[in-house]
N, C-alpha and C positions, 0 to 999 in steps of 0.2 A: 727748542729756542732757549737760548741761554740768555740774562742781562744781568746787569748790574740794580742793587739800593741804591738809594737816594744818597750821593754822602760817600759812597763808594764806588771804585774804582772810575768810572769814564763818567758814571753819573753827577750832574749839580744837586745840589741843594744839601739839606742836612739829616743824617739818620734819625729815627724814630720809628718806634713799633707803626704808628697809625700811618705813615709813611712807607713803611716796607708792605705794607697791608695795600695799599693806593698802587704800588709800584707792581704786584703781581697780580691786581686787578686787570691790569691797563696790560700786560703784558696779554695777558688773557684776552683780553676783547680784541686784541691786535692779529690773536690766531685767527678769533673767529669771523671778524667781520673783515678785514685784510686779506688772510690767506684761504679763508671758507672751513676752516678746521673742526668739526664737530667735539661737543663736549664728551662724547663717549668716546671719543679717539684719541682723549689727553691721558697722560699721566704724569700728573706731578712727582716731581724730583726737588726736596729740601734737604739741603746739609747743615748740618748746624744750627746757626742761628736761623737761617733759612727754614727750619723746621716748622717755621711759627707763621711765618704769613704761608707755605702751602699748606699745613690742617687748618688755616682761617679759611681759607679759599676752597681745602677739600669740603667745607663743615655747609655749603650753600651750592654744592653742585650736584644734585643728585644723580646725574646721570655719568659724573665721573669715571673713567676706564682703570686707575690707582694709583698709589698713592706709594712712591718710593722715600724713606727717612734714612738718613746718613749720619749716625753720629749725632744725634736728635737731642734736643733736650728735654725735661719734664718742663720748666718756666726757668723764668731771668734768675730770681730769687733762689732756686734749686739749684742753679748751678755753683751760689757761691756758698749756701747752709742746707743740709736735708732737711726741712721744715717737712713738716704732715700737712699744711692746713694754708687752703689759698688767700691771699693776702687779697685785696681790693687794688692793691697797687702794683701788685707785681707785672709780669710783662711776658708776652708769650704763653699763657696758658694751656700748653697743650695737652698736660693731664687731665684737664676737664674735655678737653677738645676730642682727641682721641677717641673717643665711644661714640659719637655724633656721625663719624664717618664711615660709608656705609660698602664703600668700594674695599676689593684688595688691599689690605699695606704690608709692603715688605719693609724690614728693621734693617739696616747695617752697624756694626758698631764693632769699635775696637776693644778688649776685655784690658789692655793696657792704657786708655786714655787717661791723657795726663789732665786733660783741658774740662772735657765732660763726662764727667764717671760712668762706666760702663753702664751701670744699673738701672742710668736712665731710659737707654736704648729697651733693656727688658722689661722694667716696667710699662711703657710706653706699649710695646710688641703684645703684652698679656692685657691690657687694655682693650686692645684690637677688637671691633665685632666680626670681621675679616681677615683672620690671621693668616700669612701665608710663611711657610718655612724660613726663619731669619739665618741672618747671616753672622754668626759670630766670630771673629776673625781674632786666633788665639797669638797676643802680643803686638798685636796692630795703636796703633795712637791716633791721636784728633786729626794727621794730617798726610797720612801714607797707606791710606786702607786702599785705591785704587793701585798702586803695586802688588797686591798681591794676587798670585794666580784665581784665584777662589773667585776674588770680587768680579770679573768678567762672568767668569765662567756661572756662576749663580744671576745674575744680573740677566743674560741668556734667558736662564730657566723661566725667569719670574716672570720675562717681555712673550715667549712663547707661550706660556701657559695661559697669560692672559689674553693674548690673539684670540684664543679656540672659544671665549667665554663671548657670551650673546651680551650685545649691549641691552644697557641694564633700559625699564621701558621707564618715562615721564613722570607715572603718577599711580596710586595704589588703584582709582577707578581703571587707569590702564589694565595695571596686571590680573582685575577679577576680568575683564572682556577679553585678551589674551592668550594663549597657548601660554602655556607655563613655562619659567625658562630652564635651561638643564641644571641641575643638582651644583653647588661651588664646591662643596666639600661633604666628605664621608657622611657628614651627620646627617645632614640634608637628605643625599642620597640612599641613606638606609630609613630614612622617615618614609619613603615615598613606597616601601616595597611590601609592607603590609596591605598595600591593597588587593593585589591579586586573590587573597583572600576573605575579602568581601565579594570579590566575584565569584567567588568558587562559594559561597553562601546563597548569592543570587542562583547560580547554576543548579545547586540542590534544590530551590522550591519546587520544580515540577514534581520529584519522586513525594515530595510531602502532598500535593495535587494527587500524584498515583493515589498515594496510600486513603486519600481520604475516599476516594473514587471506590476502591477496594471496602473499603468499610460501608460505605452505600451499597455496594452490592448484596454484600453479607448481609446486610441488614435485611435488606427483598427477601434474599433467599428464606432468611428466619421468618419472616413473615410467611411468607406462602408454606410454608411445612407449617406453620401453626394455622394458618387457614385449612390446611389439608387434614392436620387432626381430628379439628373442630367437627369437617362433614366428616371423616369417621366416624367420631363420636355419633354425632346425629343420626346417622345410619344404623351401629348398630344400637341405637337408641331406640329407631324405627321397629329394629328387628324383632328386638325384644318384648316391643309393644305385639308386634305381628302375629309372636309365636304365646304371649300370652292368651289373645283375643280367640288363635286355633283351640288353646287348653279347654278354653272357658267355655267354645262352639259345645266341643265333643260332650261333654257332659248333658248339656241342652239336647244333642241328638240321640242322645242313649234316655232321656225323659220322655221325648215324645216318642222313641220308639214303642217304651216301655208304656206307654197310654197307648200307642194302637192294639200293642198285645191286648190290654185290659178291654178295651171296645172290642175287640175279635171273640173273646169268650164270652163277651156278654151277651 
């Protein structure tokens, strides 16, 4: 859906930030409650000045599908002095804005803009908490970036890559009750592969189960060998009692022999 601000072109009334803010409010509830158009199935498109009411609009839609800037600004202030530091009055902040938004944004920007210095487009793009591949268009200006082959041809890329992406869910209680959604980029997706190897930890507890199972055993066995000594022991403990008690007979039987001999003569 394409319209006009307030103030321009077919539109009445008069421009103003809080105004162009009102105006792609209204546009917006016109998809959804008019045409039934889901919030995950928008993407805002801001060129220029326009940069500033869609990151107002992206910074309150969480379920946003993304977020295309064209030639972007940093704020109103910015584009006529590089100030560092946001003013209370200035207009369009979208350097503060930018980090709040949580969908995709793709940057487009001319490296030749006569109108809004390149720099803002990259500052803007490295802000990003969702960066996706920009478009730097080398010798492009504020108002001829759509002639050049590139800009379709990336524009493409950004609308496909973002189809294949699962609309984002409602709310964070959503996403811990949820299936998790697929990886958006490298870092994500290499976060997620360390796990296999807590499984493969889990996997190995049985053989620690084995080994303890194994050391039980061992243990019986040393038991029973030393129970088995013990009745050695005792035994021939026995024996030796046995073979003393014989010593000690024979002697007794060789005394009373020696008494019978003695009565015999007598």
């Amino acid at each position: 859906m394409r319209y006009d601000y307030s103030g321009y072109g077919q539109s009445s009334g008069k421009p103003s930030e809080q105004d162009t803010y009102a105006d792609i409010e209204a546009a917006f509830k016109c998809l959804e409650e008019t045409y039934g158009v889901k919030e995950e199935d928008i993407i805002l498109y801001g060129q220029s000045l326009g940069s500033g009411p869609a990151l107002e609009l992206a910074t309150r839609l969480p379920e946003l599908r993304a977020v295309i800037l064209h030639s972007p600004i940093l704020s109103g202030l910015r584009v006529m002095h590089p100030i560092k530091k946001t003013f209370w009055f200035d207009i369009y902040k979208n350097i503060d804005k930018i980090p709040l938004v949580n969908c995709p944004v793709l940057v487009i920007h001319g490296t030749e803009d006569e109108v809004v210095n390149f720099s803002h487009g990259k500052q803007l793009w490295e802000l990003c908490k969702e960066k996706y591949e920009p478009l730097w268009l080398k010798g492009g200006n504020h108002c001829n970036l759509e002639l050049y082959p590139e800009y379709l041809k990336h524009l493409k890329k950004f609308i496909c890559a973002i189809e294949k992406l699962q609309p984002r869910l409602r709310n964070v209680s959503a996403q811990s009750t949820d299936q998790p959604e697929q990886p958006l980029n490298t870092a994500e997706h290499n976060a997620e592969k360390p796990r296999p190897s807590t499984d493969h930890k889990e996997k190995a507890r049985p053989s620690i189960g084995h080994r303890e199972k194994s050391r039980l055993s061992t243990d019986s066995r040393e038991k029973a060998r030393a129970s088995t000594d013990r009745r050695e022991r005792a035994r021939k403990s026995i024996d030796r009692m046995g073979k003393a008690r014989n010593s000690t007979d024979q002697p007794e039987k060789a005394r009373n022999s020696f008494d019978r001999s003695i009565q015999l003569k007598a």
